[in-house]
N, C-alpha and C positions, 0 to 999 in steps of 0.2 A: 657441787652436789648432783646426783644425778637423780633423785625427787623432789621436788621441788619444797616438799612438805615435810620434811623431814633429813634427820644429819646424818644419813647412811652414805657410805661411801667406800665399795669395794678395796681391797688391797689385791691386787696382780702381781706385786714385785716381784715374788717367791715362787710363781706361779708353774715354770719353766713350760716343757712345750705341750701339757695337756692343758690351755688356759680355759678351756668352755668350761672344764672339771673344777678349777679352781672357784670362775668365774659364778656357777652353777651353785659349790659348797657356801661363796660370799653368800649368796642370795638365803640360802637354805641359812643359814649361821644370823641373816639377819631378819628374817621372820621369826627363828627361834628367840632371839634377845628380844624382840618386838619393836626393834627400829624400823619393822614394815610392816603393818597392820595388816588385816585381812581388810579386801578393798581397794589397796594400798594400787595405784596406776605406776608402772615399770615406765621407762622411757620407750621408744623405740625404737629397734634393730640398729639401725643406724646413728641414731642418736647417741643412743650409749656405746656402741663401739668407737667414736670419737672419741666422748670424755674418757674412757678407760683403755684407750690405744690398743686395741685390737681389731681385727676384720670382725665386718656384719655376719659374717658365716659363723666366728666363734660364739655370738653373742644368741644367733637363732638357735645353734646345736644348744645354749645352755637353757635357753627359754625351753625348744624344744621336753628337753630332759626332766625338765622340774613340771611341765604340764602332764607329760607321762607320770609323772610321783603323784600329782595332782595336789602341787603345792600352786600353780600358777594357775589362771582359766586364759584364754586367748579367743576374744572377739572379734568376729571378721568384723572390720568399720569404727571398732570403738580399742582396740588394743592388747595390751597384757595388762593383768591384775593380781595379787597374791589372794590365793584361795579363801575361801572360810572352813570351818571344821569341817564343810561336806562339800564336794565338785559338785555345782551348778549345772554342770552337762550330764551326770548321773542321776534320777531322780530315783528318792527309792522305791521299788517296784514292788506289788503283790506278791509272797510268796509264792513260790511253785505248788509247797506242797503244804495244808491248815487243814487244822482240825472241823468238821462238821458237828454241826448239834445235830442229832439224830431227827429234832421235832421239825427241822428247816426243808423245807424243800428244794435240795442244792440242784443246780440244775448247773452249778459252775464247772465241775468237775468230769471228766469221762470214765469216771472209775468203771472199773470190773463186778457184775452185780454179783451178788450172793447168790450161789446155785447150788449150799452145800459145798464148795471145796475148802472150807477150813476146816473139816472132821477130814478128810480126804488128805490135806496134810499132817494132820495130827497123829494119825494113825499111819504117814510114812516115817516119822519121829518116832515113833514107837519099834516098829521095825529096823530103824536103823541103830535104836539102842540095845537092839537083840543080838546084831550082826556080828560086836565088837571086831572090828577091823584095828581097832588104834590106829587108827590115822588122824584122830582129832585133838592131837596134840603139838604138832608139830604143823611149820607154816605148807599152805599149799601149792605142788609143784607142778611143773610140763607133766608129769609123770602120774599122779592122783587128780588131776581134773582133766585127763585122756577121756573116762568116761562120759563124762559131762559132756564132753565137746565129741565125740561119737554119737551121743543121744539127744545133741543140738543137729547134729545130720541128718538124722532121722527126724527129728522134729519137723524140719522145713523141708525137706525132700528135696529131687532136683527139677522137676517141674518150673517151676519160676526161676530158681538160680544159677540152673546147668549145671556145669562139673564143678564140685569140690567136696575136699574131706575134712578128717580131722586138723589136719595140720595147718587148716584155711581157717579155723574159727576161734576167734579171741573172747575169754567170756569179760563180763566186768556185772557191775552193779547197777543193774537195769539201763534202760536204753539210755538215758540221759549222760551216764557216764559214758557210755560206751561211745555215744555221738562224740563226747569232749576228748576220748581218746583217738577214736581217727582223725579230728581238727590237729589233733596233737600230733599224730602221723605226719601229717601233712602240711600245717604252716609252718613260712619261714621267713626270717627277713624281719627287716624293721618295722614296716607296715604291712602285714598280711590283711586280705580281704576276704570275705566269704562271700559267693552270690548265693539268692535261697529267694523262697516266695516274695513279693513283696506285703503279706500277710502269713506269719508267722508265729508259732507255739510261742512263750513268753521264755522259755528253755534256751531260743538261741540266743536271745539279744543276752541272757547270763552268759550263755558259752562265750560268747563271744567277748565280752567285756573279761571275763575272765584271761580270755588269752590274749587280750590287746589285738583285737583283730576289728579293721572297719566291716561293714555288713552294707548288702547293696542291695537293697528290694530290684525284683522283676514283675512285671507284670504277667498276669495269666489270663487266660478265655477258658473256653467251656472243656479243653482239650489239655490243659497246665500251662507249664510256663512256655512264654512266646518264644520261636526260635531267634525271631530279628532283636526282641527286647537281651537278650543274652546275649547278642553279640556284641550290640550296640554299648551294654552295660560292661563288657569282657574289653571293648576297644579305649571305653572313657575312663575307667578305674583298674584294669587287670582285675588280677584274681588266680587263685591258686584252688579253689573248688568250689565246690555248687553243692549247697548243700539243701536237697530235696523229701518232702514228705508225697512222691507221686503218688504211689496208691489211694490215700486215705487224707487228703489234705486236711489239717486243722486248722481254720474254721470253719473250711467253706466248701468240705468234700468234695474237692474235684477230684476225679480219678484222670491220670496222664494216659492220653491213650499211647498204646505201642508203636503207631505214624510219628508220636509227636515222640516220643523215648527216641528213634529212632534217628529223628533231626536234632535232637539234643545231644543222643551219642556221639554223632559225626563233629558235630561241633566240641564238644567237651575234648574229641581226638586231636579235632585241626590244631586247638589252641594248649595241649596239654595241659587240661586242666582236670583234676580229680571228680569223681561224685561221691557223694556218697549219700544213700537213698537211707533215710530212717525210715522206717516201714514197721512204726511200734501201734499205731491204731487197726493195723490188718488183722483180721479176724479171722476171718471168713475166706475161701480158696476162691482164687484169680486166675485168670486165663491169658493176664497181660505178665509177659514176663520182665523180671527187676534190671535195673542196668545193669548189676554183676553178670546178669544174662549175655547183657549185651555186650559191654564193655569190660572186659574180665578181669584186663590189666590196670584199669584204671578205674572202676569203682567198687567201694566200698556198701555193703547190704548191713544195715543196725535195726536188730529188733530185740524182744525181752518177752517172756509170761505176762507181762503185770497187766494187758488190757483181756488177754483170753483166758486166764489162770487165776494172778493174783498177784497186786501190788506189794503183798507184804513179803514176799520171798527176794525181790530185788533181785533178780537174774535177767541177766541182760547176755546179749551175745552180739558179735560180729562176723560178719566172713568178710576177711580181707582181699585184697587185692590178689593175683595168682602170685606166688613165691613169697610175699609180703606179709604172710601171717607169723611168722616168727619173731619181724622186727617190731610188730606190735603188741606181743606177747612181752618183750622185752617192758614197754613202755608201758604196757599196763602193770608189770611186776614193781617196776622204778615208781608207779604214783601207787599201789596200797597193794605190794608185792600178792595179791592173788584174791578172788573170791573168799571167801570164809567155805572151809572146808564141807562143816554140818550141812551148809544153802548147798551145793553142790550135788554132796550124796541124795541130797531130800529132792531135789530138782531132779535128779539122776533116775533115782525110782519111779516119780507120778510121770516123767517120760517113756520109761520103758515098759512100766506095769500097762498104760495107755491109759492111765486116770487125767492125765493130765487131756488128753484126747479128747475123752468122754466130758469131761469140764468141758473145753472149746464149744464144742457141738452146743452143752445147756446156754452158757453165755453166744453164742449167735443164733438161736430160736427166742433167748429173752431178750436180744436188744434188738433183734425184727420186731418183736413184738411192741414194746417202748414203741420205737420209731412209729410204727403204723398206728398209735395212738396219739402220739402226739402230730402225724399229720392227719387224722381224721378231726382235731381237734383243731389246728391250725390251717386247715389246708386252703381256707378263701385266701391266706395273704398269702405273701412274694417270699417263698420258703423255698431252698434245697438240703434234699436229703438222700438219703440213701439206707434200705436196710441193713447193709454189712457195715453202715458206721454209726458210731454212739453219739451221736452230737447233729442238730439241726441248726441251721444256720437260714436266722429268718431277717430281710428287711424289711426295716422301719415304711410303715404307713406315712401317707402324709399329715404332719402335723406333731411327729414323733421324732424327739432326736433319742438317739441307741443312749447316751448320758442319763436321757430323763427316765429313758423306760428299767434302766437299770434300776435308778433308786424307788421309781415310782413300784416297783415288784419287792423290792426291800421292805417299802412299808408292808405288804403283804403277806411275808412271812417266805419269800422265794432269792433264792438267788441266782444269777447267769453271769456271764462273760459280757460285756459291753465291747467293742470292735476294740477300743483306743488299746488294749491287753492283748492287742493281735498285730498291731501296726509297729512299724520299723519306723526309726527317727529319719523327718522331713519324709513320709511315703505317704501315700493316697489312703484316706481314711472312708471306706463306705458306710454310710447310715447302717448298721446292722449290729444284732445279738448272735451269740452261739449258747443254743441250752443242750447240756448233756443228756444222755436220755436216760443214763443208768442211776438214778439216784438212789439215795440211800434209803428214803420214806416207801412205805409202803405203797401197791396201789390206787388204793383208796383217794388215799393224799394226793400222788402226782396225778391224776384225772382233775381232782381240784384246782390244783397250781395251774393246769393246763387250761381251764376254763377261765380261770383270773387273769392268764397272759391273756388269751382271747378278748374276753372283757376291756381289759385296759387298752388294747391296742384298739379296738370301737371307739373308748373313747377317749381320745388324746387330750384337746384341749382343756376340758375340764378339771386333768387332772396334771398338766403344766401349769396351767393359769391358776392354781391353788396348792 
């Protein structure tokens, strides 16, 4: 037997010379009959390659394999295991995207405030039902999202980007997709890895689980991520791209300056590794230009409407690598063959009409404004902020873990981000919150919410100790 607890005992005879495959299907064939429980301790590598006469290497490719299914878990120190209904090394995570009660003071979220652009889009539906083009019937091609991706050019200008045109820019369904398409550009191989902050949107650790890809926190200072931590991290794991929020880091606004983009370009060339900068919290115009600036052939620029405009349109865009936007077009066609036609034209107008302009401009005079209340309001404690971004990232007092202050604003009728929704597995966790500044309460309310974070951060112990 090769469990000691039970009468399971592979068959190999028939196996011929794919035996991990076979050895792999025994395994799977005997969780399903339930000759191996969930729990159930495998032998080891060697162990079992004896009793069933094959090499240690067949027996790791088949453990390998069935851990990828996530029929196995595999413990450094304590062994192989057969899964339970859910992988132990996946916990399930917070939603990206939940519903708010209106009466909550959400402070989790970065959304885009109300400035009046849902009458602003209603009335380009209206127009575009006047148009009748018929085109919205049929799926969408290189050919009817030309315009879109012309008035993406125009949207982002060449200031930041440098050279590129239509033929550069992939649309998808807001940034989050679009990030999962250029990963999809780019990883390859058994084990792909992605380097990225070592605090990060809660987006990548999905993306990345999504595509079997390991993730490798870097550390940053006041300037982004370190040039040595990248290298050091690029020497110990490889890595096929870096995937960076410079301008506008979430959670913890650091803006990368252009010294440090520029020690990171060199390095991203020495070791041919991809960037690809998301830059969907950017608002507001920058004077630091994006790695596609710098690095033309080898990074990727992702951004979307949804923090200057408006979440509910889902338009997201890329500009690809130079000559490389066609084969990413391809790939975006192959996972949901095109943007939805109607999002397109409607996007197409509030860009060109410059509604969509005039929007931007109201949402960054109301999240300066936010911002400057909520650091007039918090500004004796250990806060970074910035006016061009929606989100303050304040740490903990002494006496306060970021855990307790979370719930301890819960009972209060508030919500935020607690750090651990920002940390990469086995990375450095700093005592901190990130609160959005754009909520959806009026501001009446958020002045209030803002005094009660105030308040409770005065006084800690009293309200951990009860």
């Amino acid at each position: 037997m090769i469990v000691s607890d039970t009468n399971w005992r592979p068959d190999l005879s028939g196996a011929g010379r794919s035996k991990y495959k076979a050895l792999a299907q025994a395994i799977r064939d005997g969780i399903a009959s339930g000759a191996l429980l969930a729990g159930t301790k495998l032998p080891p590598v060697r162990e079992l390659a004896y009793q069933v006469g094959v090499t240690p290497g067949t027996v790791a490719r088949a453990y390998a394999l069935l851990t990828d299914e996530g029929r196995l878990t595999a413990a450094v120190g304590r062994g192989t295991f057969v899964a339970g209904t859910l992988r132990k090394d996946q916990p399930v995570e917070t939603p990206l995207i939940f519903q708010v009660d209106e009466q909550t003071a959400d402070f989790r979220s970065s959304r885009v405030p109300d400035v009046g652009q849902g009458v602003l889009i209603d009335a380009a539906f209206v127009r575009l039902g006047q148009r009748h083009r018929r085109r919205h019937i049929n799926y969408p091609t290189a050919e009817t999202d030309l315009e879109a991706r012309e008035a993406v050019v125009g949207w982002l200008g060449h200031d930041r980007l440098g050279q590129f045109d239509a033929s550069d820019v992939v649309l998808g369904n807001g940034a989050q997709n679009c990030c999962i398409l250029a990963l999809q550009s780019v990883l390859h191989g058994a084990h792909p890895v992605i380097l990225t902050e070592e605090l990060a949107y809660p987006g990548v650790r999905h993306a990345a689980r999504m595509l079997r890809a390991e993730v490798v926190g870097l550390p940053m200072d006041d300037e982004g991520i370190i040039p040595d931590a990248l290298a050091a991290a690029y020497r110990k794991h490889g890595g096929q791209v870096l995937l960076t929020a410079a301008e506008v880091h979430s959670p913890t606004t650091i803006k990368t300056s252009l010294a440090r983009k520029q020690e990171i370009a060199a390095l991203a060339e020495s070791y041919g590794l991809t960037i690809i900068e998301d830059d969907c919290h950017t608002v507001a115009p920058s004077e630091v230009p994006c790695y596609r600036a710098i690095l033309p052939k080898q990074s990727y620029f992702v951004s979307s409407l949804t923090k200057g405009v408006s979440g509910a349109l889902r338009f997201g865009f890329i500009v690809a690598p130079v000559d490389q936007g066609r084969a990413v077009r391809q790939i975006a066609q192959s996972s949901f063959y095109g943007v939805a036609q109607p999002i397109l034209d409607v996007c197409t107008d509030l860009i060109t009409r410059g509604d969509a302009a005039n929007v931007r401009e109201l949402v960054i005079a109301k999240t300066a404004h936010r911002v400057r209340l909520a650091v007039n309001a918090l500004g004796s404690w250990d806060i970074r902020w910035r006016e061009d971004a929606p989100f303050v990232w304040v740490s903990m007092p002494k006496g306060w873990r970021a855990s307790s202050f979370v719930i301890a604003c819960e009972r209060k009728g508030i919500t935020i981000r607690g750090v651990d929704e920002f940390v990469l597995a086995d990375g450095r966790s700093p005592n901190a919150v990130r609160l959005g500044v754009n909520t959806c309460v009026d501001e009446a309310r958020y002045l209030r919410a803002l005094d009660d974070m105030n308040d409770l951060l005065q006084y800690p112990r009293d309200l951990i100790d009860g």
